[in-house]
DSSP file (Angstrom, degrees, kcal/mol; ACC not computed):
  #  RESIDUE AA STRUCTURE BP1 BP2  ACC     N-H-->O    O-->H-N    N-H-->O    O-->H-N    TCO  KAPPA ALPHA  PHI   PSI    X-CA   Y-CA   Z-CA
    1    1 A X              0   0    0      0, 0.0     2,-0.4     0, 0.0     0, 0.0   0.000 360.0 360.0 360.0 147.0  -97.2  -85.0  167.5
    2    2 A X        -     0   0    0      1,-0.1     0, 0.0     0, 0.0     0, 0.0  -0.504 360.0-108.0 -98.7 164.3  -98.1  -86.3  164.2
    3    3 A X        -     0   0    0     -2,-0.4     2,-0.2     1,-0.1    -1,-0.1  -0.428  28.3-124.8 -58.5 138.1 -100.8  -85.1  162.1
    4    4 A X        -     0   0    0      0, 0.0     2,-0.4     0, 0.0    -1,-0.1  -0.438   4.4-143.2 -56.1 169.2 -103.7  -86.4  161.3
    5    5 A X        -     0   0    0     -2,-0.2    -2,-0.0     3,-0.0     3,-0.0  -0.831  17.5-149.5-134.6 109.4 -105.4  -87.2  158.9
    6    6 A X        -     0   0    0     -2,-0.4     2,-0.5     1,-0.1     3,-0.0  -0.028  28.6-109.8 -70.7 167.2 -109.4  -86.9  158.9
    7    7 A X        -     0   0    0      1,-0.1    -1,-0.1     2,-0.0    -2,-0.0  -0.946  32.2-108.7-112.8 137.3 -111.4  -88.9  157.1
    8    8 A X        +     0   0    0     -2,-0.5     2,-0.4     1,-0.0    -1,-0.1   0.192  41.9 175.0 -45.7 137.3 -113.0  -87.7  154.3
    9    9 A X        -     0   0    0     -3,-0.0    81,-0.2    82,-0.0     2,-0.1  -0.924  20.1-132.3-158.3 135.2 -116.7  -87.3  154.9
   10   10 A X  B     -a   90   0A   0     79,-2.7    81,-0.6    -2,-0.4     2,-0.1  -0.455  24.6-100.3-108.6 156.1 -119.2  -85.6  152.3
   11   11 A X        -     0   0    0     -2,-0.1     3,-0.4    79,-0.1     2,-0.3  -0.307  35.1-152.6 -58.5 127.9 -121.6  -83.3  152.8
   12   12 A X        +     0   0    0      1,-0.2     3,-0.1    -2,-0.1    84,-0.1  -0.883  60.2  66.4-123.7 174.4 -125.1  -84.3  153.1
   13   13 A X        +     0   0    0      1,-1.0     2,-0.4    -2,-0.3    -1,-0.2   0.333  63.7 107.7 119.6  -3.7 -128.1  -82.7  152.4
   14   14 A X     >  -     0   0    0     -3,-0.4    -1,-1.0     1,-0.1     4,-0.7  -0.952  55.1-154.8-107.2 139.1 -128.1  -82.2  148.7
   15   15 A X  T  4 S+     0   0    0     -2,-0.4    -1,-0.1     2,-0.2     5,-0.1   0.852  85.7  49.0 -28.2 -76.6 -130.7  -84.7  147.2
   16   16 A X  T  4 S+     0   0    0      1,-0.2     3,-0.2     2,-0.2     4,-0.2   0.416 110.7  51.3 -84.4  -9.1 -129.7  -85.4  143.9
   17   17 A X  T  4 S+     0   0    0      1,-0.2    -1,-0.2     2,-0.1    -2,-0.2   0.728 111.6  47.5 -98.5 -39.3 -126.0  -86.1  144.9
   18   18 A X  S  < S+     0   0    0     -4,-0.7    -2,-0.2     1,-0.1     3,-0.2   0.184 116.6  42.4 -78.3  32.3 -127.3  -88.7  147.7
   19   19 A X  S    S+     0   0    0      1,-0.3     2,-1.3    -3,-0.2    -3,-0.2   0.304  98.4  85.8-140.7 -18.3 -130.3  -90.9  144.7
   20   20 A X  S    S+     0   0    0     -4,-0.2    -1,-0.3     1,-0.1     2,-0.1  -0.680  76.4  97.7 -91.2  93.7 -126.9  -90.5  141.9
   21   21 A X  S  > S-     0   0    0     -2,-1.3     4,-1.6    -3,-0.2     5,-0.3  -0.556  73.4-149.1-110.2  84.0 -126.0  -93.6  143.6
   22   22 A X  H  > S+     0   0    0      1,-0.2     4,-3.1     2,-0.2     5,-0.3   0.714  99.0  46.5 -23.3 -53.2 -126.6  -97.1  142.4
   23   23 A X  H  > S+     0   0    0      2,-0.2     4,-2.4     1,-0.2     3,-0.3   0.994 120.2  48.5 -72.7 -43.2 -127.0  -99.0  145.2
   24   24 A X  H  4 S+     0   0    0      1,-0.3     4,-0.2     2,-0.2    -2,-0.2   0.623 106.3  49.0 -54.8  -4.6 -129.3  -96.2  146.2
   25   25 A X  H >X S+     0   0    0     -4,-1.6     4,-4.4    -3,-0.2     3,-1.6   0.863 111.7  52.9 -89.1 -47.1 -131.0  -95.9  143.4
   26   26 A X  H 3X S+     0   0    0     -4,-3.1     4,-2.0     1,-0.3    -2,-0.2   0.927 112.1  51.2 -38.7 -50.6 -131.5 -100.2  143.7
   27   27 A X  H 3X S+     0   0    0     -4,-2.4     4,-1.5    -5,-0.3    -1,-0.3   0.829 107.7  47.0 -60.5 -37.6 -132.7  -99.5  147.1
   28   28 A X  H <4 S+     0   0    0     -3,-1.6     4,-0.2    -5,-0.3    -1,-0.2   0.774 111.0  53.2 -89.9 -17.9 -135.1  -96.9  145.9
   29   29 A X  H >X S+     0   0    0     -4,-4.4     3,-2.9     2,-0.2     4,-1.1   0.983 101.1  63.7 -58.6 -46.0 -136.4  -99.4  143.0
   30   30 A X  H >X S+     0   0    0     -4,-2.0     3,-2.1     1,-0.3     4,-2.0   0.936 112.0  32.4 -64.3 -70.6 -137.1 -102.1  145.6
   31   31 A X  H 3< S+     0   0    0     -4,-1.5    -1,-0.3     1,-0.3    80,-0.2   0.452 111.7  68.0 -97.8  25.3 -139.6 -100.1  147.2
   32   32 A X  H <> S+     0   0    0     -3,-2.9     4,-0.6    -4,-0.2    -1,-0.3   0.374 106.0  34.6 -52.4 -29.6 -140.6  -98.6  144.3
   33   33 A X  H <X S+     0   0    0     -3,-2.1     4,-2.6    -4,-1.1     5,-0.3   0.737 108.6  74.1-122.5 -28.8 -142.1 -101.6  142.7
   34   34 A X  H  X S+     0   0    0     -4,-2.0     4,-1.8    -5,-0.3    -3,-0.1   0.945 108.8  38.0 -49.0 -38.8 -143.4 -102.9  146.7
   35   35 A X  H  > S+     0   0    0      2,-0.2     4,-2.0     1,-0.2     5,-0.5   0.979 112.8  54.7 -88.8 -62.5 -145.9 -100.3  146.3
   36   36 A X  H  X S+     0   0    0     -4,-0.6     4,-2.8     2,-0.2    -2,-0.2   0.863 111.9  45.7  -9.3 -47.7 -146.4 -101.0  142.4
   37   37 A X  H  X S+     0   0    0     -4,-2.6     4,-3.4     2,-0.2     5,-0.2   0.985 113.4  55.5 -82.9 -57.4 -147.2 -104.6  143.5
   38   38 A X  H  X S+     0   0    0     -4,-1.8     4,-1.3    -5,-0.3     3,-0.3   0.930 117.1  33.2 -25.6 -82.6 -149.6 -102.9  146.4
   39   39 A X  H >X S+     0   0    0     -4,-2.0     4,-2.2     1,-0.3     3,-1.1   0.970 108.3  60.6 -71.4 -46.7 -151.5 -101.0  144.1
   40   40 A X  H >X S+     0   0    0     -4,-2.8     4,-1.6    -5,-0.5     3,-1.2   0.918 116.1  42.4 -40.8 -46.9 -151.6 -103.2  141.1
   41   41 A X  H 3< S+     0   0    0     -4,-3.4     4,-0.4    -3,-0.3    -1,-0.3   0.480 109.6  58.3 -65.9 -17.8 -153.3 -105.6  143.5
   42   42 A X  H << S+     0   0    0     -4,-1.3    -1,-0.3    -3,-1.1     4,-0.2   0.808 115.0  29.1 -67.7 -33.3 -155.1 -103.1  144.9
   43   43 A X  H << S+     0   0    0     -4,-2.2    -2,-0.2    -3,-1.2     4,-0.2   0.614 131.0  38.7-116.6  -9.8 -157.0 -101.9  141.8
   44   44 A X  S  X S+     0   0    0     -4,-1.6     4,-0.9    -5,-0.5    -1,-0.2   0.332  98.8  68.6 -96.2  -4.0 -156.9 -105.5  140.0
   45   45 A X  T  4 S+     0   0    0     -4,-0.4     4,-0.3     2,-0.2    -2,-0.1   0.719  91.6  56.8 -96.4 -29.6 -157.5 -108.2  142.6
   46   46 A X  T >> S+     0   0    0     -4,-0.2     3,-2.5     2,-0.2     4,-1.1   0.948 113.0  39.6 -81.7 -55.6 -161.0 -107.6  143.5
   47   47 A X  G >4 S+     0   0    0      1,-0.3     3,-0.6    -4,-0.2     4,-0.4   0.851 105.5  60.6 -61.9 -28.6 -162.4 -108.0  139.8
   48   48 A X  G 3< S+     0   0    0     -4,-0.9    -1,-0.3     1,-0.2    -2,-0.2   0.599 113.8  40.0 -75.7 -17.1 -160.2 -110.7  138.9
   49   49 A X  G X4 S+     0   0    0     -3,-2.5     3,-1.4    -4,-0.3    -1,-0.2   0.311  80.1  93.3-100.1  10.6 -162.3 -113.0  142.3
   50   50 A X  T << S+     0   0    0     -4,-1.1     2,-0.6    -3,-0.6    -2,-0.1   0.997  92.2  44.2 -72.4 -45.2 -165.7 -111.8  141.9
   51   51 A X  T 3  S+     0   0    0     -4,-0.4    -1,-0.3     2,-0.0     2,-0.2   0.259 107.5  78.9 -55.8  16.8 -165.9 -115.4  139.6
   52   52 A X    <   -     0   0    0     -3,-1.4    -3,-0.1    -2,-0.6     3,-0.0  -0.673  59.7-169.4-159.0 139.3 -164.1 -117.0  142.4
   53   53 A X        +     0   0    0     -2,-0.2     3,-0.2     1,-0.0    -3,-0.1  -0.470  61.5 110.7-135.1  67.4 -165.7 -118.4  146.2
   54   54 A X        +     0   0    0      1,-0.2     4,-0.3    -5,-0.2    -1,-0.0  -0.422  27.2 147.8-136.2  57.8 -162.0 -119.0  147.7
   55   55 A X    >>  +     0   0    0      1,-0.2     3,-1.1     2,-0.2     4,-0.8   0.974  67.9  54.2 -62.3 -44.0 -162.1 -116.2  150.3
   56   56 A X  H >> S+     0   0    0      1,-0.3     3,-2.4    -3,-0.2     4,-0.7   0.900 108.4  44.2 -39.0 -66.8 -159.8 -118.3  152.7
   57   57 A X  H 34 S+     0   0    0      1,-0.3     4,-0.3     2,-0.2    -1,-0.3   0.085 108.1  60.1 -79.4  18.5 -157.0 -119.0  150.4
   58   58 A X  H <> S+     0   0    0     -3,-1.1     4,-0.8    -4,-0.3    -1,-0.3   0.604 104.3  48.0-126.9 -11.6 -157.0 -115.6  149.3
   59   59 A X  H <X S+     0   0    0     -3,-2.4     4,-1.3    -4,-0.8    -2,-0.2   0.565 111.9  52.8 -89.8  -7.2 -156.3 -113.9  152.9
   60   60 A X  H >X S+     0   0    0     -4,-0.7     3,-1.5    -5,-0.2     4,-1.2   0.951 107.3  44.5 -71.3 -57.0 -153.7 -116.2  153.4
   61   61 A X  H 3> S+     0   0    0     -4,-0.3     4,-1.5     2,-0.2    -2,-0.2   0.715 116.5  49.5 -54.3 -32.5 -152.0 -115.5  150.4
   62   62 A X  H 3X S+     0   0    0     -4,-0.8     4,-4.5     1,-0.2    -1,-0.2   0.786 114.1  45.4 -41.9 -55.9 -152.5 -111.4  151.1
   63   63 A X  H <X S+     0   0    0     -3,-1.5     4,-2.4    -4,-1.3    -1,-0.2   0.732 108.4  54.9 -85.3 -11.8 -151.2 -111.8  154.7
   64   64 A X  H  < S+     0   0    0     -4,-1.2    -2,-0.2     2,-0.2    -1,-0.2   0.804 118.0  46.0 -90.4 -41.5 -148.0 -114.2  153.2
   65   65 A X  H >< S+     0   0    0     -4,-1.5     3,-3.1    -5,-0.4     5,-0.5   0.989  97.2  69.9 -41.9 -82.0 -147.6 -110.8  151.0
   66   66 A X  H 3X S+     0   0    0     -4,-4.5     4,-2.0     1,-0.4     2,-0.6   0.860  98.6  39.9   2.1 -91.4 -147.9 -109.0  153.4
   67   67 A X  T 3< S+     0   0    0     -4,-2.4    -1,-0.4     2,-0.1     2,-0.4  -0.162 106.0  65.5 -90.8  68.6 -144.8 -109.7  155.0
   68   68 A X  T X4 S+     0   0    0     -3,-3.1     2,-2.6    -2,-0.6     3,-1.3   0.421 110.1  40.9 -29.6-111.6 -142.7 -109.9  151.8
   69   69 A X  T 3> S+     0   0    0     -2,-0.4     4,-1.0     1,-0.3    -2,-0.1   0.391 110.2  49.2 -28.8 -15.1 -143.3 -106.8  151.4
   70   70 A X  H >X S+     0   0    0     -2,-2.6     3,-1.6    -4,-2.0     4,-1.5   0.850 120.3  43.1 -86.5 -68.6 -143.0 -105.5  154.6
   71   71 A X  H <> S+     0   0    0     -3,-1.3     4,-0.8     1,-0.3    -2,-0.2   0.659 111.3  55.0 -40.7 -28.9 -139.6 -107.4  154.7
   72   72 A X  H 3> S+     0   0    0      1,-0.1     4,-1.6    -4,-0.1    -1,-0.3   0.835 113.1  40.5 -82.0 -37.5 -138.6 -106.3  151.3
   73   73 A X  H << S+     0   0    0     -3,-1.6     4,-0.5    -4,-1.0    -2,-0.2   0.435 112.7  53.1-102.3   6.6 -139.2 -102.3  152.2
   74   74 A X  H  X S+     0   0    0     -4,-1.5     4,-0.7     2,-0.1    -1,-0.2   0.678 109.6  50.2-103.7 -23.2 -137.6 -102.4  155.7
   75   75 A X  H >X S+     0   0    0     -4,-0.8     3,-1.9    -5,-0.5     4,-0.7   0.984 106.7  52.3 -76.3 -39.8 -134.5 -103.9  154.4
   76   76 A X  H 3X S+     0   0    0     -4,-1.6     4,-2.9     1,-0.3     3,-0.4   0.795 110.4  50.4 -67.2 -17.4 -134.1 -101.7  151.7
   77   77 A X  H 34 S+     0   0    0     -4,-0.5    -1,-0.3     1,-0.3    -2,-0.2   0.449 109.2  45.4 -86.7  10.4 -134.3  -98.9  153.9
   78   78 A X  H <X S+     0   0    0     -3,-1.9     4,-0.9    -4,-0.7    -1,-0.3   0.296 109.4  56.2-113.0   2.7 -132.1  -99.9  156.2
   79   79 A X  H  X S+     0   0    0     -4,-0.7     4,-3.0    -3,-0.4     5,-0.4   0.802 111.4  50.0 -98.0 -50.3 -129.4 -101.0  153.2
   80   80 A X  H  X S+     0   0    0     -4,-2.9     4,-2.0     2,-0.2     5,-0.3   0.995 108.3  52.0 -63.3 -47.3 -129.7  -97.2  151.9
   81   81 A X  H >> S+     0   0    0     -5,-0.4     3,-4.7     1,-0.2     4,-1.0   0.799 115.7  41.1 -50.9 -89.5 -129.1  -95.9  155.5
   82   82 A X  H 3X>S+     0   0    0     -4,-0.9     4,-1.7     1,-0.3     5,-0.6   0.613 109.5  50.0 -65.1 -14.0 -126.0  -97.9  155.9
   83   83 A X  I 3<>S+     0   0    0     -4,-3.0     5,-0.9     3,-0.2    -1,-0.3   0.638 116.8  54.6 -88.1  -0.8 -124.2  -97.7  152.7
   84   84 A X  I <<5S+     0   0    0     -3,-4.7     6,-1.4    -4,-2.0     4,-0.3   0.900 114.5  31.3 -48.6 -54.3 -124.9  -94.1  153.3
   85   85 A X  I  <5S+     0   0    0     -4,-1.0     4,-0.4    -5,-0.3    -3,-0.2   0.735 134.1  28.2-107.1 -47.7 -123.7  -93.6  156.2
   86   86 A X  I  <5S+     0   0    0     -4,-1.7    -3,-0.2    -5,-0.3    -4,-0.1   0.943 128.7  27.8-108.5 -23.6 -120.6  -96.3  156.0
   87   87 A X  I   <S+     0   0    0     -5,-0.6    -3,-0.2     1,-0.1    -1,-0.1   0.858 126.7  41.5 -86.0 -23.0 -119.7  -96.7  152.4
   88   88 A X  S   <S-     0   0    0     -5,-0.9   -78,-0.4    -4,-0.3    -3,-0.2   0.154 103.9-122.6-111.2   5.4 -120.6  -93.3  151.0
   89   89 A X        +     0   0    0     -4,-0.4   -79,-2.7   -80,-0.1     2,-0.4   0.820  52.0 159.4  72.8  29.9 -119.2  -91.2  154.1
   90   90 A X  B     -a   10   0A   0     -6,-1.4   -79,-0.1   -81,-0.2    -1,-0.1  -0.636  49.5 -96.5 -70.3 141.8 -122.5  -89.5  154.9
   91   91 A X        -     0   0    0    -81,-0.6     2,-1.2    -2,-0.4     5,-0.2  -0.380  29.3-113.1 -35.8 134.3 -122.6  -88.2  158.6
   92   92 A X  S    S+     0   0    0     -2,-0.1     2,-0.1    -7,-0.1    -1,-0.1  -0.186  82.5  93.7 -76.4  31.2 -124.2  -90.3  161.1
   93   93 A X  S >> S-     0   0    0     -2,-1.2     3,-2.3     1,-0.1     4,-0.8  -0.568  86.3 -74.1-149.6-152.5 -127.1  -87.6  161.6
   94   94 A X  H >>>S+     0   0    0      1,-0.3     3,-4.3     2,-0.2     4,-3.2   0.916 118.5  55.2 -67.7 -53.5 -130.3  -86.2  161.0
   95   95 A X  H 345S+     0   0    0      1,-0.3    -1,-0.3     2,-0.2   -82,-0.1   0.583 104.5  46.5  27.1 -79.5 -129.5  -84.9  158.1
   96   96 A X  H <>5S+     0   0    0     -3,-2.3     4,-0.9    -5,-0.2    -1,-0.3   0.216 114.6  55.3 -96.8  13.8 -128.3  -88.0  156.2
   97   97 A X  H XX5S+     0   0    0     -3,-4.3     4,-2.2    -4,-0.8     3,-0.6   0.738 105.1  52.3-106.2 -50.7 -132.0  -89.8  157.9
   98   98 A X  H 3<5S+     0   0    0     -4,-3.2     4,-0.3    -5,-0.3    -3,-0.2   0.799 110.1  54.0 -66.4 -14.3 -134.0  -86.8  156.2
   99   99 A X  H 3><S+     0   0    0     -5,-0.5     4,-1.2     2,-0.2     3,-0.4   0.919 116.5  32.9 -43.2 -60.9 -131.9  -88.2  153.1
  100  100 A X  H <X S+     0   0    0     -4,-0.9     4,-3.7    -3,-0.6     3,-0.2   0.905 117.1  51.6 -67.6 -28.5 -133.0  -91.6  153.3
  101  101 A X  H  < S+     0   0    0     -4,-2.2    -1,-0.2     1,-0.3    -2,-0.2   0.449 109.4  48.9 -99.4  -5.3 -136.0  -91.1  154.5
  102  102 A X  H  > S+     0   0    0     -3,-0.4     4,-1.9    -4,-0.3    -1,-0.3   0.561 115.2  52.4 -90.2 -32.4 -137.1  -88.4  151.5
  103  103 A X  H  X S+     0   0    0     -4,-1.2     4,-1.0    -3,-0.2    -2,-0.3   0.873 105.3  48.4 -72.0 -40.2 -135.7  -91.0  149.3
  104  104 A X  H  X S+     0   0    0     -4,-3.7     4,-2.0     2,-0.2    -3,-0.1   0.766 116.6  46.9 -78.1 -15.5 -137.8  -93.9  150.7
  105  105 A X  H  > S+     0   0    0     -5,-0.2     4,-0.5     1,-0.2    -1,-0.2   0.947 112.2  43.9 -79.0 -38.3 -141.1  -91.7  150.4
  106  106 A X  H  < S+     0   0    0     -4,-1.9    -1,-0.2     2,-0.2    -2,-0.2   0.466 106.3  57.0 -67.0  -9.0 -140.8  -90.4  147.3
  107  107 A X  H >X S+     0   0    0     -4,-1.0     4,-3.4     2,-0.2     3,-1.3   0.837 113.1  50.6 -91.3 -66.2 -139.7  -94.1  146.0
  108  108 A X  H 3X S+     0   0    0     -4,-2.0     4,-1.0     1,-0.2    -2,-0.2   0.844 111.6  50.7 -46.7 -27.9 -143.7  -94.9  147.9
  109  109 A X  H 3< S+     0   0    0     -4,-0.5    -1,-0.2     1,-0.2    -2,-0.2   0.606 108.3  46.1 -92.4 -19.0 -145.1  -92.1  145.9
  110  110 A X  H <> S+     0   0    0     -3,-1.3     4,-1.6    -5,-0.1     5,-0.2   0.743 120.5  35.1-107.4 -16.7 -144.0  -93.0  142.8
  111  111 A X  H  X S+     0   0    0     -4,-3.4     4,-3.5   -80,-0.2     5,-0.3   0.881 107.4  67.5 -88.2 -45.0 -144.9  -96.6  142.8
  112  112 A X  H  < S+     0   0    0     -4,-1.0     4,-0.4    -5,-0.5    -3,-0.2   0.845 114.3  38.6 -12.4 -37.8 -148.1  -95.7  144.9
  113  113 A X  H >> S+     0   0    0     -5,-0.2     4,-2.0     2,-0.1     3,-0.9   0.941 112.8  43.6 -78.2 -69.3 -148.8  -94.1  141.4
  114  114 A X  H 3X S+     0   0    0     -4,-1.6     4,-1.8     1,-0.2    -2,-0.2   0.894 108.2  68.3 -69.2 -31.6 -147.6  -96.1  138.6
  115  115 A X  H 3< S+     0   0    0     -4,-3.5   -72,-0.2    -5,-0.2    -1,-0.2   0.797 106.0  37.7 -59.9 -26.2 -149.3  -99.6  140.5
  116  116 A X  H X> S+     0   0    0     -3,-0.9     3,-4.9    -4,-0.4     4,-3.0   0.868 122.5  48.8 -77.7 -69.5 -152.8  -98.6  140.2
  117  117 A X  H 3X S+     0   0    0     -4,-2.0     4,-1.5     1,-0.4     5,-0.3   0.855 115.1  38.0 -48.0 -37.0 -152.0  -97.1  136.5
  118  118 A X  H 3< S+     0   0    0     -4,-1.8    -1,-0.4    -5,-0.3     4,-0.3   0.348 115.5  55.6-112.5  11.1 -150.2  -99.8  134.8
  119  119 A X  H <> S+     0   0    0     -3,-4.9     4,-1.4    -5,-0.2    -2,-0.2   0.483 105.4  52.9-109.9 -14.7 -152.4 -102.6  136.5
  120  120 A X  H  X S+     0   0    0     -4,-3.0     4,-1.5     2,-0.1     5,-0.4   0.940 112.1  44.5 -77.7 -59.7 -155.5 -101.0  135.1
  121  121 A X  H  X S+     0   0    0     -4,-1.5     4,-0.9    -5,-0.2     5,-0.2   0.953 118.5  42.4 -54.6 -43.6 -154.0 -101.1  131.7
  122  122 A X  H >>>S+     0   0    0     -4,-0.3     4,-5.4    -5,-0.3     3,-1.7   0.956 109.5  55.3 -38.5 -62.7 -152.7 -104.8  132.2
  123  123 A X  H 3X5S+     0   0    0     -4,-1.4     4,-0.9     1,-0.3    -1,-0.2   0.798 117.3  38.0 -71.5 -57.2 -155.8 -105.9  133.8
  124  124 A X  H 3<5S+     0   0    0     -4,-1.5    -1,-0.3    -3,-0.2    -2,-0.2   0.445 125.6  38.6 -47.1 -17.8 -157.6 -104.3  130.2
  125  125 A X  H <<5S+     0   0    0     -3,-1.7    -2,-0.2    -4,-0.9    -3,-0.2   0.832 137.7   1.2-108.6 -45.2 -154.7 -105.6  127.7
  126  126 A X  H  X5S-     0   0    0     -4,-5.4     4,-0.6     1,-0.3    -3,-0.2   0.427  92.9-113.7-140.6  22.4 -153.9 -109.0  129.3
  127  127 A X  T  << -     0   0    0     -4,-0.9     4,-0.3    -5,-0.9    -1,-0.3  -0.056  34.7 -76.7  80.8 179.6 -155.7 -109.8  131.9
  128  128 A X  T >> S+     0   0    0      2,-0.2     3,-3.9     3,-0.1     4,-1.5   0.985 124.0  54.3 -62.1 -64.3 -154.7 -110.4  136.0
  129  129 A X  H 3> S+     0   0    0      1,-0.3     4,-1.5     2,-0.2    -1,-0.1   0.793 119.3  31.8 -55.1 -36.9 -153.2 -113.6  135.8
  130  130 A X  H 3< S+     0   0    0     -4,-0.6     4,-0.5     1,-0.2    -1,-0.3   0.553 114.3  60.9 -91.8  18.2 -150.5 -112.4  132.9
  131  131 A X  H <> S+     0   0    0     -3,-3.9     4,-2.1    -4,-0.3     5,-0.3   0.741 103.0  48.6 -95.0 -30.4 -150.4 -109.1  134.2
  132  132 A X  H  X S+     0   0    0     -4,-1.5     4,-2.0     2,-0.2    -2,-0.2   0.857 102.5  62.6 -57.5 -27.6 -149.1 -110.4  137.4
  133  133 A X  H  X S+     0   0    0     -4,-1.5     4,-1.9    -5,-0.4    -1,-0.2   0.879 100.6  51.9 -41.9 -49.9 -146.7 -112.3  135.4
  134  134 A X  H >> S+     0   0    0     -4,-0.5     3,-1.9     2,-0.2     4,-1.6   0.991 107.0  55.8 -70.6 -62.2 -145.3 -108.7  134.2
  135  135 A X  H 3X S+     0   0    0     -4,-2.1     4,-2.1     1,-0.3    -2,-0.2   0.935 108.5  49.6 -36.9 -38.3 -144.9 -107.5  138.0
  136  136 A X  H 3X S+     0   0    0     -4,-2.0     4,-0.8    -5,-0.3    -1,-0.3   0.892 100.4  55.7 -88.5 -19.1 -143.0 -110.1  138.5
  137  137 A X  H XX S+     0   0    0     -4,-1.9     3,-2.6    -3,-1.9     4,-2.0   0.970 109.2  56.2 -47.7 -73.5 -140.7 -109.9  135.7
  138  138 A X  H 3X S+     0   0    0     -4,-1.6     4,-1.5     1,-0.3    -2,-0.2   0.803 108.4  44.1 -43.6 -41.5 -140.0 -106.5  137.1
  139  139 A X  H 3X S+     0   0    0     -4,-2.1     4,-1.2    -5,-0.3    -1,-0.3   0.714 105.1  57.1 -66.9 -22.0 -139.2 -107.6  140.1
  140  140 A X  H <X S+     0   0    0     -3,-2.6     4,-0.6    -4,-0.8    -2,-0.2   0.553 108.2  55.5 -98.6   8.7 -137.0 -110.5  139.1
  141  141 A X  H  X S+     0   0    0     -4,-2.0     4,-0.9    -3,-0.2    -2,-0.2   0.763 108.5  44.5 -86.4 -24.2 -134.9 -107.8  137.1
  142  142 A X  H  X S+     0   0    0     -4,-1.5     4,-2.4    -5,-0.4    -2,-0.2   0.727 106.0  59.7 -69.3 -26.0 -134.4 -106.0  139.8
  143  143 A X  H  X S+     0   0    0     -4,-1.2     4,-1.3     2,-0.2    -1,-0.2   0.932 110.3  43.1 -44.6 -53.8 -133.7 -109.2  141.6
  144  144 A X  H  < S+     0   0    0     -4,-0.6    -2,-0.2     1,-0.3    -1,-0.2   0.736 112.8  57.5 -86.8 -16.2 -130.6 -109.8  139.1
  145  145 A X  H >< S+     0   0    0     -4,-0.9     3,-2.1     2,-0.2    -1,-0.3   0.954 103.3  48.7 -55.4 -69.8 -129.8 -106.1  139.5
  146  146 A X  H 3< S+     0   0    0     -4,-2.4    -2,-0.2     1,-0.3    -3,-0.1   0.798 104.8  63.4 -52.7 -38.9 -129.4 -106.3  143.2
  147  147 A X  T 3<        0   0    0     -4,-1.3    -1,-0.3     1,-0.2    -2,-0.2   0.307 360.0 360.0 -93.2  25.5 -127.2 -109.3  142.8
  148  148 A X    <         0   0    0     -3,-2.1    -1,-0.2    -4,-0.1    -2,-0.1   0.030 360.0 360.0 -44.7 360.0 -124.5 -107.4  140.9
């Protein structure tokens, strides 16, 4: 009989060896900056309507958010899971899910952070409207990033 030959398949379960990855690091911006957007809006949105009587148009636009952002952080976590698991030769098991799934929290924790903080200084430096302006610049570099 002839040999085989396995296929190579890396260990997982080290951290820092599953995040030194571009597209996983792309993956981890992307819901990095959903929770940025979350909190900037959280901690800026309210002051910027008190001059404002538009309450409808301002749950729509919230729930239209809404899912972006829900759409934007389940795809990336499901793009880090499979280019784990089928381009980077992770094991199909719990393991490589406590991978992703350490990656996708800490990615929430860290925008969770910097979105309140950097929208209180915007909101003080240049107001909401051009301080959304800057969130969206961040996101459409990451945009041009992603399509690399």
């Amino acid at each position: 009989m002839p040999r085989t030959v396995e296929p190579s398949v890396q260990k997982s379960g080290n951290f820092f060896s599953f995040i030194a990855d571009a597209g996983v690091l792309l993956d981890a911006l992307a819901i990095a900056t959903s929770l940025n957007f979350i909190g900037f809006n959280a901690a800026t949105l309210e002051p910027h309507l008190r001059r404002f009587d538009e309450l409808w148009l301002t749950i729509l636009s919230l729930v239209f958010i809404g899912l972006g952002i829900a759409a934007k952080l389940v795809t990336a976590f499901i793009s880090a899971l499979q280019d784990s698991i089928h381009r980077r030769g992770f094991p199909s098991d719990i393991s490589t899910y406590g991978l992703v799934s350490a990656m996708y929290f800490s990615a929430n924790s860290i925008g969770a952070f910097i979105g309140p903080t950097l929208g209180g200084v915007l909101l003080d430096s240049v107001g909401y409207r051009s301080g959304t302006f800057v969130i969206l610049f961040i996101d459409a570099i990451l945009l041009m990033f992603n399509d690399l």
